[in-house]
N, C-alpha and C positions, 0 to 999 in steps of 0.2 A: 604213299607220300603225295602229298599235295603243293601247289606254289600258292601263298597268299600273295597280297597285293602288294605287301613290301618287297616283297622278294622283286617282284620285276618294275619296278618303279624306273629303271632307267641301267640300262643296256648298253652292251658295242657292238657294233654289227660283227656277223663272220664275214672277213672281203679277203680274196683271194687273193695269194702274195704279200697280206699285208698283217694279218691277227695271227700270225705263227707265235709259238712258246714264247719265244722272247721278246716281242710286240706286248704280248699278253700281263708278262713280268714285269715290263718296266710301267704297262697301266696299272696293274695293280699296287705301284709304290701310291700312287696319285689317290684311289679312291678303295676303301673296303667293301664296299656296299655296291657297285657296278655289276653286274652281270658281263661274262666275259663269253665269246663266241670263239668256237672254233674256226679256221675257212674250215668251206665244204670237203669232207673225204667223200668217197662214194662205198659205198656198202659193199662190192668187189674191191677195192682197196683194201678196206678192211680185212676183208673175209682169207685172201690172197697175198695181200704185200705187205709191208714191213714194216710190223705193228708197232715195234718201239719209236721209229722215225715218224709214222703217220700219227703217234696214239700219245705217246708218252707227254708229260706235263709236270710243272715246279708245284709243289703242294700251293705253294700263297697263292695260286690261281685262283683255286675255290673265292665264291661259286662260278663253274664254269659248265658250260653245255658243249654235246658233240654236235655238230651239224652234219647230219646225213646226205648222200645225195642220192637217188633212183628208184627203181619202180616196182620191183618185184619183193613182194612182201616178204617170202620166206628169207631171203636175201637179207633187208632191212631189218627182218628179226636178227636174224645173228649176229648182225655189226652191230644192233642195237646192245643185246648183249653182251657182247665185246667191252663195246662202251662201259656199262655199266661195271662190269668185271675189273676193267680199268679207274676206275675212281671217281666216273663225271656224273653231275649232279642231275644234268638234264639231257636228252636228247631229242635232237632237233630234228625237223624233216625240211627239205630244200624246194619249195613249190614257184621259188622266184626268181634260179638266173637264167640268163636269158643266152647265153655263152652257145658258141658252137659246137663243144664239147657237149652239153647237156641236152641240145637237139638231136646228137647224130646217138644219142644215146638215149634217148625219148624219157628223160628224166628232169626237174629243174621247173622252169617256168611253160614248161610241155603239159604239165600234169593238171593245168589250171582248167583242161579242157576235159581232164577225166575224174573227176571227184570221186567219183565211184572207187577208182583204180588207187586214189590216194585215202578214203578209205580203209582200202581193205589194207593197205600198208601201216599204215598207224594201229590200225587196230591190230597187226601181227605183235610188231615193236611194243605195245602195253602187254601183248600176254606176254610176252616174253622178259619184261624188265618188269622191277620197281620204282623207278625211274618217274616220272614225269613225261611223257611223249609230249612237243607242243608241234607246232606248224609253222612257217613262213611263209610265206603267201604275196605276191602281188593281188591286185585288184582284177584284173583280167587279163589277156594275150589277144594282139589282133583284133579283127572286128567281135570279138565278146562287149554283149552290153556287163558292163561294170559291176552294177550290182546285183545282177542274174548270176553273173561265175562267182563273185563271192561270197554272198549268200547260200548259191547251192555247195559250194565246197566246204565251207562250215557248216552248215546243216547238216552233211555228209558225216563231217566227223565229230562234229558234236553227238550224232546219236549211235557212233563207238565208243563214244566215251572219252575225247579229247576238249579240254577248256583252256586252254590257251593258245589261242592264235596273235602272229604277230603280221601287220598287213603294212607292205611298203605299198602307199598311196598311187598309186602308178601301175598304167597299165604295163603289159612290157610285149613289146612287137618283135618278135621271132625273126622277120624276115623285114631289109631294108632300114634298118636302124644297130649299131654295133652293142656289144654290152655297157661300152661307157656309154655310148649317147644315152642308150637306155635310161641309163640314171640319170639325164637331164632333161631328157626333150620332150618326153611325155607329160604331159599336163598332171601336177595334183589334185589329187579328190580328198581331204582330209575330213570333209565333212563325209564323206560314204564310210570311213571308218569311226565315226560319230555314231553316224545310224545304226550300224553294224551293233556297237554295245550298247545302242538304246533297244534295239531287237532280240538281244540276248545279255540281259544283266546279270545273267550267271555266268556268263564267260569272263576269261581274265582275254582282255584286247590290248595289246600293242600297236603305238603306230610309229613306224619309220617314213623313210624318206623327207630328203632338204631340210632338215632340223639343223639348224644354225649353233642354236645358243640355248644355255639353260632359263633364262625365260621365257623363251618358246617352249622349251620340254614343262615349264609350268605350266603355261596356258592349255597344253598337250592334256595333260595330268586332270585338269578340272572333269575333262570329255572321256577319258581312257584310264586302263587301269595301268597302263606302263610308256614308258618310251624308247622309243632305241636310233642311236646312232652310231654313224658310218665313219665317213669321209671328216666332220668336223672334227673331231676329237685326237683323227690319227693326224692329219696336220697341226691342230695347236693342241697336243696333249696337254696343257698344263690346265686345259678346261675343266677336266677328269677332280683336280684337286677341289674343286668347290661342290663339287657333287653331293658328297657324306652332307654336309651343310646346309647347302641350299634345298635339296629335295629330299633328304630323308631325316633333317633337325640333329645332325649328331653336333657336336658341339667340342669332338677332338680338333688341336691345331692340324689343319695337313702341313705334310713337309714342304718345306721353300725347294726352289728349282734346284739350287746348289745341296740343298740334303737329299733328293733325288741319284742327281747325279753322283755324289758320294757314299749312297747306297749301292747303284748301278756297278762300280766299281770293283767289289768282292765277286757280285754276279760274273762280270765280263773275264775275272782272271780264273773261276769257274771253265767259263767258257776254252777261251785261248788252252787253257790246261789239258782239255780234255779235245785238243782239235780242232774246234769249231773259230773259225775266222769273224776275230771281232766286227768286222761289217755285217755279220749276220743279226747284231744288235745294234750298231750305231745307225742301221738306216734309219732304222724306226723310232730315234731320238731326237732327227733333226730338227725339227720343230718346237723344241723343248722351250727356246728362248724366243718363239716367235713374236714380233713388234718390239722388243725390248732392244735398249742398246748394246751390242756386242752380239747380237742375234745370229747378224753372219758372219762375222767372225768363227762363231761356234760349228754354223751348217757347212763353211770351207774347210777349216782344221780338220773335220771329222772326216767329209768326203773326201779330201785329198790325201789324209795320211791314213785312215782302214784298211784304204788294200791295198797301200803299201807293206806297210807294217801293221798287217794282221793280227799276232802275237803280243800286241804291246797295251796294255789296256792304261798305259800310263794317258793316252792319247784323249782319252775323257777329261782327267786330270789338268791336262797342257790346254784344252777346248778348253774350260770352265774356268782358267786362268785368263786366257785372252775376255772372256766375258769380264769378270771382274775384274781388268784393267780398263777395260771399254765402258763401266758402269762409272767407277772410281772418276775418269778422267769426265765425264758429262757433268758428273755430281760438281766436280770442284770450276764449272766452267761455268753451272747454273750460279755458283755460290758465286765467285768473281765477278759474274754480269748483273 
């Protein structure tokens, strides 16, 4: 099985704490066509802990990828397998965070220094699956020149047999910089991932990092065979909804924010039913009406009454009322003045 160019045309990043199952479910109301990330598991997680919790996912996810995290290939084989055994379409390898965890564990954005070692890992996870293996990747760690670690670490794994890599533009420094600074402070190169697919036109290339908007993922698009974002989309997910449209020409209505949330609804009483404390969905809707009037209205109702009244999924319901009071009342204020 192979990924064509549509397939990854535009992505979510996997971000830790934040693309869980139900993060994942409520992007996928927004766009069909998105590629969805897991966060990072680590391949002992897998192997060891508690597969339904770590593993399991709502079918409308599809298409979804697992993203792996660590070093040891026989290891990476088996979660990979796991993976696949479990229903996902892709799996992933973790060559870009920069987290303490994945230093003291020589895994993550460590590996950017051993191509060889990442390698031989991807090439376990293809014998072992049907799957697709791709890569994430920064650009380098620390004093690495830039296009010397990227180059040699695809190079590496393109000649196992791996075609899709996906490159956050940015080095990432190990030592004296946190993981969030990480994702700011370091200078982009979007052109070295330019280079990168004029050096290999058979590869499929993604490029992440600081992608704002879907005009930029156009511009993106002209140079690359995909895009992916992070941080914009989980803040204003209603971006998600122009997606099908703008970058891949489908020509279905997407849902309005309020048929969103009246989807959302069956899900969350899903949820509550089976134990899971509605704040484990409403964090990650906050943003739903972001810039709009009644916006906070929406992001207060929800975070002050979640986790109180966990059980209640009426509270979406009650949110999205105060929005279209808040809407209602501007309209007939525009129209009087």
């Amino acid at each position: 099985m192979s990924l064509t160019a549509p397939d990854i045309r535009f992505s979510v990043a996997p971000m830790m704490d934040w693309t869980d199952r139900h993060d994942r479910y409520f992007m996928r109301l927004m766009s069909k066509r998105a590629r969805l990330y897991t966060e990072m598991v680590t391949a002992d997680a897998v192997r060891f802990g508690d597969r339904d919790k770590l593993l399991a996912f709502n079918k409308e996810e599809h298409p979804l990828a697992l993203q792996l995290g660590g070093s040891d290939p026989l290891a990476l084989a088996e979660a990979a397998k796991i993976g696949e055994d479990y229903g996902y379409d892709e799996i992933n390898l973790n060559v870009g965070c920069p987290s303490d965890r994945v230093q003291s564990g020589q895994f993550g954005a460590c590996l950017m220094q051993e191509p060889a070692l990442v390698a031989d890992g991807v090439a376990a996870m293809a014998a072992a699956v049907k799957l697709p293996v791709t890569v994430k990747s920064r650009i380098g760690v620390d004093d690495q020149e830039p296009r010397e670690a990227l180059f040699a670490l695809v190079e590496k794994c393109k000649s196992v047999g791996i075609s899709h890599f996906i490159v956050h533009a940015r080095k990432a420094w190990l030592e004296g910089l946190s993981p969030k600074e990480n994702r700011d402070i370091p200078p982009l190169d979007y052109g070295l991932v330019y280079q990168l697919k004029q050096a290999h036109p058979d590869l499929l290339i993604s490029i992440n990092g600081g992608i704002e908007s879907l005009d930029a993922c156009a511009a993106h698009l002209s140079k690359t065979d995909g895009v992916m974002l992070g941080r914009a989309p989980y803040k204003n997910p209603y971006l998600l909804a122009a997606v099908d449209a703008q970058l891949f020409g489908d020509r279905d209505t997407p849902p309005s924010r309020e048929e969103v949330v009246m989807q959302l609804i069956p899900y969350a009483e899903k949820l509550v039913a089976n134990g899971t404390p509605l704040h484990a969905l409403t964090r990650h809707v906050m943003g739903l009406f972001q810039g709009l009037p009644g916006g906070r209205l929406w992001r207060r109702h929800l975070s002050e009454n979640a986790p109180r009244r966990g059980d209640d999924p009426q509270i979406l319901r009650e949110a999205l009322a105060l929005v279209e009071e808040q809407t209602a009342k501007k309209a007939a204020m525009m129209e009087s003045g």
